[in-house]
KESELUM-488739 format. One record per residue: x, y, z of N, C-alpha, C in turn; residue number from 0. Coordinates in steps of 0.1 Angstrom, whole numbers, plus 2048, in hexadecimal, padded with zeros to 3 digits. Example, Ala and Ser with C-alpha at 12.3 -4.5 7.8 and 13.67 -1.06 7.14 Angstrom:
BEGIN
884:7C7:84E:87B:7D3:84E:884:7DF:84E:0
880:7EA:847:889:7F5:847:881:800:84F:1
***
This chain:
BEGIN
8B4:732:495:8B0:72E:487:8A1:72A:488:0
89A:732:47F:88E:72B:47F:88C:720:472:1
87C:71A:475:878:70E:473:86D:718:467:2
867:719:45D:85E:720:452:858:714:44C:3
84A:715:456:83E:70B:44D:837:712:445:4
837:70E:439:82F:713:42F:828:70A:424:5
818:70E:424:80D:70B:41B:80B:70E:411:6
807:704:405:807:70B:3FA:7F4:709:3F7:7
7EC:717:3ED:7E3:710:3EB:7E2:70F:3DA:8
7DD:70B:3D7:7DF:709:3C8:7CE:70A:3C1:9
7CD:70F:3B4:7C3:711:3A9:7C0:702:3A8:10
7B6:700:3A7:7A9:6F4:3A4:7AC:6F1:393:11
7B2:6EA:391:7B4:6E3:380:7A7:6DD:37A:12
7A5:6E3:36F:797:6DF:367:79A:6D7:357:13
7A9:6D5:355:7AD:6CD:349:7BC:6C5:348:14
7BC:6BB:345:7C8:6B5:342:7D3:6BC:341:15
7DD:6C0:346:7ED:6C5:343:7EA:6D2:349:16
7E0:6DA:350:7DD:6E8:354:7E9:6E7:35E:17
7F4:6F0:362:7FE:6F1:367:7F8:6F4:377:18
7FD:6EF:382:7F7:6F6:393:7FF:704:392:19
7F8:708:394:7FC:719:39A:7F6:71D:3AA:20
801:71E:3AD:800:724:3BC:7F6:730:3BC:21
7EB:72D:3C5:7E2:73C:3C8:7E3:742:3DB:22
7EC:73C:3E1:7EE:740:3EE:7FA:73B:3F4:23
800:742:3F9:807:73E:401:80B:73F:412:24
807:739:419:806:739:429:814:735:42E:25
81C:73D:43A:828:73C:444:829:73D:449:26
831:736:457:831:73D:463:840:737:467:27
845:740:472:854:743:477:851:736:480:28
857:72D:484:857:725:492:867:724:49C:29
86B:72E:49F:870:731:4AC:879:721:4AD:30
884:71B:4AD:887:70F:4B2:88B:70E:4C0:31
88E:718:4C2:896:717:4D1:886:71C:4D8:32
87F:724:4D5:873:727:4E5:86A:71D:4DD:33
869:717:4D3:862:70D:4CD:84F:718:4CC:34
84E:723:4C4:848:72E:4C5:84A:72D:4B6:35
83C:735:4B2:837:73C:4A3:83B:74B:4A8:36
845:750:49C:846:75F:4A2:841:768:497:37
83C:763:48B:83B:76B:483:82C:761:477:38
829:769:470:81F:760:466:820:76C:457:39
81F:761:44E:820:764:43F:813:760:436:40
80E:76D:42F:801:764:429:801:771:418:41
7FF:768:410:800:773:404:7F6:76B:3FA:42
7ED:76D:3F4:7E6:767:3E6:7EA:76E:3DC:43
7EC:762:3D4:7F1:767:3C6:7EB:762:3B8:44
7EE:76C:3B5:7E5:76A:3A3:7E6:762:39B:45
7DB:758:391:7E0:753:38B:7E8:75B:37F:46
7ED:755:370:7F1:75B:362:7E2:760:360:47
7D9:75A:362:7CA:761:35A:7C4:769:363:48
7C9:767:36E:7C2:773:377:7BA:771:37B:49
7B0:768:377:7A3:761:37F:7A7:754:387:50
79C:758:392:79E:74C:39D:791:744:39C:51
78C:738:39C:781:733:395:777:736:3A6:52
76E:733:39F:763:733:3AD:765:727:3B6:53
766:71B:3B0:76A:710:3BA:776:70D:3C1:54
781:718:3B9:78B:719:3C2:78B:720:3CD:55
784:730:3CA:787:734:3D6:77F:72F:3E3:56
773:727:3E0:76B:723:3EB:772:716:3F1:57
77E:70D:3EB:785:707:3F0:790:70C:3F9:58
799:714:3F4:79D:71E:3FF:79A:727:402:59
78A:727:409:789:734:40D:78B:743:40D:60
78F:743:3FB:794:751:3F7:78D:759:3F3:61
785:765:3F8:77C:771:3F8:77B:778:3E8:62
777:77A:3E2:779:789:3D7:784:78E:3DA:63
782:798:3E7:78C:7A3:3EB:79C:798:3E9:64
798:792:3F3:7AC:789:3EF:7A9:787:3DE:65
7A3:785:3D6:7A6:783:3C5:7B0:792:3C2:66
7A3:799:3C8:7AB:7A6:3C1:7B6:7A9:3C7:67
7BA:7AC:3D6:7C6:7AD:3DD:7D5:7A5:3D7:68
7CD:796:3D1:7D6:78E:3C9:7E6:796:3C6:69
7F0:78F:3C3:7FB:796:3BB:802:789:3B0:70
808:78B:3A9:80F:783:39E:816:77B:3A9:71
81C:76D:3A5:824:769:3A7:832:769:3AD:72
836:773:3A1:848:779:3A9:848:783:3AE:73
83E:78B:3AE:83D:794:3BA:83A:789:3CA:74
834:786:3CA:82E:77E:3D7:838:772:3DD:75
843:770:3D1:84B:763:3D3:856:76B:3DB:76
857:778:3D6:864:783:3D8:85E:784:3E5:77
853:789:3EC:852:78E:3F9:850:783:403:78
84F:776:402:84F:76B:407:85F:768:408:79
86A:76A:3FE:877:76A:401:87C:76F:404:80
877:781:40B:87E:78C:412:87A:788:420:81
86E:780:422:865:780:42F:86F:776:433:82
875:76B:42F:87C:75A:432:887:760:43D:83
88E:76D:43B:89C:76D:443:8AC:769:43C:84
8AF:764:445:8BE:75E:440:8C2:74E:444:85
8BA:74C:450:8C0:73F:454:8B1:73A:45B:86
8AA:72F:44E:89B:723:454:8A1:719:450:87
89A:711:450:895:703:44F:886:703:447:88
885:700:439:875:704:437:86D:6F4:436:89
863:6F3:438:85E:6E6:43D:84D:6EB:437:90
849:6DE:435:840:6E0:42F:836:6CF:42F:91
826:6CD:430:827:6C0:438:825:6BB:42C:92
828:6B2:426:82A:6AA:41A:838:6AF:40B:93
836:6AA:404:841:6AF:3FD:839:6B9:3F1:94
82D:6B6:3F1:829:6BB:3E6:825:6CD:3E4:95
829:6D5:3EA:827:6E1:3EB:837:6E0:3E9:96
840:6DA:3ED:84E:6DE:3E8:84E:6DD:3D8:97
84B:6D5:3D3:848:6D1:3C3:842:6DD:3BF:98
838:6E1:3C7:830:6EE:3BE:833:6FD:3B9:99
83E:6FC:3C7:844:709:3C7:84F:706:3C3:100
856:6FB:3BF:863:6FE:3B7:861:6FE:3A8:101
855:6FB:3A7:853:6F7:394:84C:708:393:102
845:70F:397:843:717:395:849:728:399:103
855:721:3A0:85F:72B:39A:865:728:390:104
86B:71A:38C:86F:71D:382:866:71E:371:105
85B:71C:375:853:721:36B:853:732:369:106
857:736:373:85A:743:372:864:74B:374:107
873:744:36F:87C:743:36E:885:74C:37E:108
87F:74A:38B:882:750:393:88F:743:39B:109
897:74C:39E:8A3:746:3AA:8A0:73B:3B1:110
8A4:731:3B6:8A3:727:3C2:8AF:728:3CC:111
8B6:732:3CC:8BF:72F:3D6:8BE:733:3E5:112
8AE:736:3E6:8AB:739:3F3:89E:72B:3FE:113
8A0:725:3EE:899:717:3F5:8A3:70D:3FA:114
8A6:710:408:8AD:703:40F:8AC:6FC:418:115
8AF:6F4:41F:8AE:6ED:42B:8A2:6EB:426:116
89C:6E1:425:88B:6DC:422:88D:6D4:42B:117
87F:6D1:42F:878:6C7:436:86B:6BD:42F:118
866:6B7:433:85B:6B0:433:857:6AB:43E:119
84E:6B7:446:84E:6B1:454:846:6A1:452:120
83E:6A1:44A:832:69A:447:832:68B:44D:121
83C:68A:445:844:67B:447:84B:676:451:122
851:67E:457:859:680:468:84F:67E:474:123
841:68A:472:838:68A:47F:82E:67E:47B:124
82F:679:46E:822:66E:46E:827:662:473:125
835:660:472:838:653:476:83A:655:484:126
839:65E:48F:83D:65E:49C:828:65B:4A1:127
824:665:499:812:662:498:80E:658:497:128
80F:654:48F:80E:641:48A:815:63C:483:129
820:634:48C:82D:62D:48C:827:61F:484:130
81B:61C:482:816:612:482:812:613:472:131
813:619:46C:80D:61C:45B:817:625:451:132
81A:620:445:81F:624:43C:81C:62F:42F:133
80B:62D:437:805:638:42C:801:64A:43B:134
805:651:42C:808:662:433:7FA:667:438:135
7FE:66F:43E:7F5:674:44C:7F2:67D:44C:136
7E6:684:446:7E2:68C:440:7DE:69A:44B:137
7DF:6A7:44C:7E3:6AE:453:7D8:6AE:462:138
7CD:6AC:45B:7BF:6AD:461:7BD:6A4:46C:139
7C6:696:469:7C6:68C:46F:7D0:68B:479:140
7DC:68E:476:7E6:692:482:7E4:69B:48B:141
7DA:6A7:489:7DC:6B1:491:7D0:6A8:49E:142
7C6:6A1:494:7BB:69C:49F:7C7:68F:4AD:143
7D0:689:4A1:7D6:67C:4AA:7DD:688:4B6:144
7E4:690:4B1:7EC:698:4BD:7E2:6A5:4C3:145
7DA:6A2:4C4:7D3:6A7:4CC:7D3:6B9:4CD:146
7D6:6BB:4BF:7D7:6CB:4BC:7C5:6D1:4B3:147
7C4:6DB:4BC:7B6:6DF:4B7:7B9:6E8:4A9:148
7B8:6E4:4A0:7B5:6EC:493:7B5:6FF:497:149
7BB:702:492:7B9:714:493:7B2:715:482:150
7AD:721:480:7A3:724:471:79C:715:46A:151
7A2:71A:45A:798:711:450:7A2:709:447:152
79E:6FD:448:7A5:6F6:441:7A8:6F7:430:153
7B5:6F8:42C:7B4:6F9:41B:7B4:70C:41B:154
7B8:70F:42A:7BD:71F:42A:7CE:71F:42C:155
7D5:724:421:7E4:721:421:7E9:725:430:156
7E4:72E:435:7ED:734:43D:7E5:72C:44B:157
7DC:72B:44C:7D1:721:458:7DD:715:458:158
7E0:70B:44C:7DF:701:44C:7F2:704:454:159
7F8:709:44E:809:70B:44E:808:711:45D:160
7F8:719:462:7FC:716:477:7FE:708:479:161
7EF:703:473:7F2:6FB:47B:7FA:6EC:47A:162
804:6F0:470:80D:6E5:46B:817:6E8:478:163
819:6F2:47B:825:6FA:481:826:6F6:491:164
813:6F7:494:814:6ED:49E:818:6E3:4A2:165
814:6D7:499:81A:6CF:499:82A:6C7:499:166
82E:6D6:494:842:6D9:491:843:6D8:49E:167
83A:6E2:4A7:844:6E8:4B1:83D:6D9:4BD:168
832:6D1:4BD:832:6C6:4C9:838:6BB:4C7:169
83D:6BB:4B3:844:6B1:4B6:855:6B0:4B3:170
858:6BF:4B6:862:6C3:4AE:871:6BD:4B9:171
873:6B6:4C6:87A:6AF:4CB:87E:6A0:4C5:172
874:69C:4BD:873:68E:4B6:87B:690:4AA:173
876:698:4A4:877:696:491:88C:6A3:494:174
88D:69C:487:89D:6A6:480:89B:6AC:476:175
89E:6B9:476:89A:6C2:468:8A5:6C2:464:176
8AB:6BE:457:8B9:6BC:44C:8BB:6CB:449:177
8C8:6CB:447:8CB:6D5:43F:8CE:6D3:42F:178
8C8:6D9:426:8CA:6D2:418:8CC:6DF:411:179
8CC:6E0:404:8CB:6E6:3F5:8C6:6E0:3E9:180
8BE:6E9:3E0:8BF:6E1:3D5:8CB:6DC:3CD:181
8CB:6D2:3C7:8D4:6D1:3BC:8D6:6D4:3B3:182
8DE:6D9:3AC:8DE:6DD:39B:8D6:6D8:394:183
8D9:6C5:396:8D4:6B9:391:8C8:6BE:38F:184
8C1:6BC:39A:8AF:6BC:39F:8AE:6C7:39A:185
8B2:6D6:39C:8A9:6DE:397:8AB:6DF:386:186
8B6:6D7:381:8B3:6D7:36D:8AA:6C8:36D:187
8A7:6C1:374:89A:6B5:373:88C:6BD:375:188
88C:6C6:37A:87C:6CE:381:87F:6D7:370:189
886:6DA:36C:887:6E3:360:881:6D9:356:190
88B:6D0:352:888:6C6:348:87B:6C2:346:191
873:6C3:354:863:6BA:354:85F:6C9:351:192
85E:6D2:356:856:6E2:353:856:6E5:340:193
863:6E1:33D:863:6E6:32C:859:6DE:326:194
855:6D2:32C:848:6C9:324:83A:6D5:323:195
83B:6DC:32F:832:6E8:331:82F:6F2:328:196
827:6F6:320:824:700:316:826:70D:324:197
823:710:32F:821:71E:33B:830:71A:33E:198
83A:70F:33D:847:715:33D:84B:71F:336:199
848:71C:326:851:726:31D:84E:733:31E:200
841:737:323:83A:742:323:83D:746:330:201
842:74A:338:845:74F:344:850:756:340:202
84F:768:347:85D:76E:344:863:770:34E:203
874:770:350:878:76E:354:875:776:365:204
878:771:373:877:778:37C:880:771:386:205
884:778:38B:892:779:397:88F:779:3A6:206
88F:771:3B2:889:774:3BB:895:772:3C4:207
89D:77D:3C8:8A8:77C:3D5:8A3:785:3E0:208
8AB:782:3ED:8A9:786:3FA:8AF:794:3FC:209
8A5:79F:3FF:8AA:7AA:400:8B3:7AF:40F:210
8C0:7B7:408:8C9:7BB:415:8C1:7C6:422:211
***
């Protein structure tokens, strides 16, 4: 069974109520048993307007060529859920990229029954890092306490989700990855808050399952 760290990067908001839309997404395989990266996932995706502003992409380091290369959403959500397999654990270091990508599938009325077993490693490796503080431990800063050298550029989806992954695998005898699902409950509360959304109603419908 693998362990699937994944980063989300998100569009730069310029007005009150502007919805986050995912513009990248970074993953990698982590091996539990040889405690090994065996695979990496990296896709950018489009906004609804199709423009990516200029101070976004200089925040994540995203080229022209990646604007254009871009793909929609459920295309890119769809090849990220063929790439997952059958049996992970998806982990991600804070909670807030889990929020991102479930509201924006369902803003785009795509499936969730391939999001399971979640993690937050965030919260597990910060308190073994500094056992001593209640406030979270921001990725840059753990990788310095454990003594892991940064690979690429920071605020690069797929850079960041290595080197989260690292940190999976030195401290991954410590921490327990749960087995979970969403709930019915939770995913009609992520709905209920999205209908307040004017880019809820307007999304047509898209389907995102695991190909045989």
């Amino acid at each position: 069974m693998d362990a699937v760290v994944f980063d989300l990067e998100l569009v730069k908001r310029f007005r009150k109520g502007q919805p986050s839309e995912i513009v990248e997404i970074g993953a990698c395989k982590v091996d539990l048993e040889t405690k090994r990266i065996t695979d990496q996932f990296q896709i950018y995706i489009s906004p609804r307007s199709g423009y990516v502003s200029k101070s976004t992409r200089k925040f994540i380091n995203m080229t022209k060529e990646d604007v254009k290369n871009a793909v929609p959403f459920p295309t890119g959500i769809q090849q990220f859920v063929n790439w997952l397999g059958d049996s992970y654990f998806l982990c991600s270091w804070g909670k807030d990229d889990r929020l991102h990508l479930i509201n924006q599938c369902l803003r785009n009325r795509i499936q969730l029954d391939w999001f399971q077993n979640y993690n937050d490693i965030q919260q597990q490796i910060g308190k073994i890092i500094r056992p001593d503080t209640k406030s979270q431990l921001g990725l840059k800063s753990a990788l310095e306490l454990a003594g892991i050298e940064a690979v690429g550029k920071a605020h690069r989806g797929i850079d960041d989700a290595i080197n989260t992954a690292e940190l999976l695998i030195l401290y991954l005898d410590q921490i327990t990855l749960q087995k979970n699902s969403l709930s019915k409950k939770e995913i009609s509360q992520f709905i209920l808050k999205n209908r307040a959304r004017p880019s809820y109603k307007e999304q047509r419908p898209s389907i995102a399952t695991k190909e045989n």
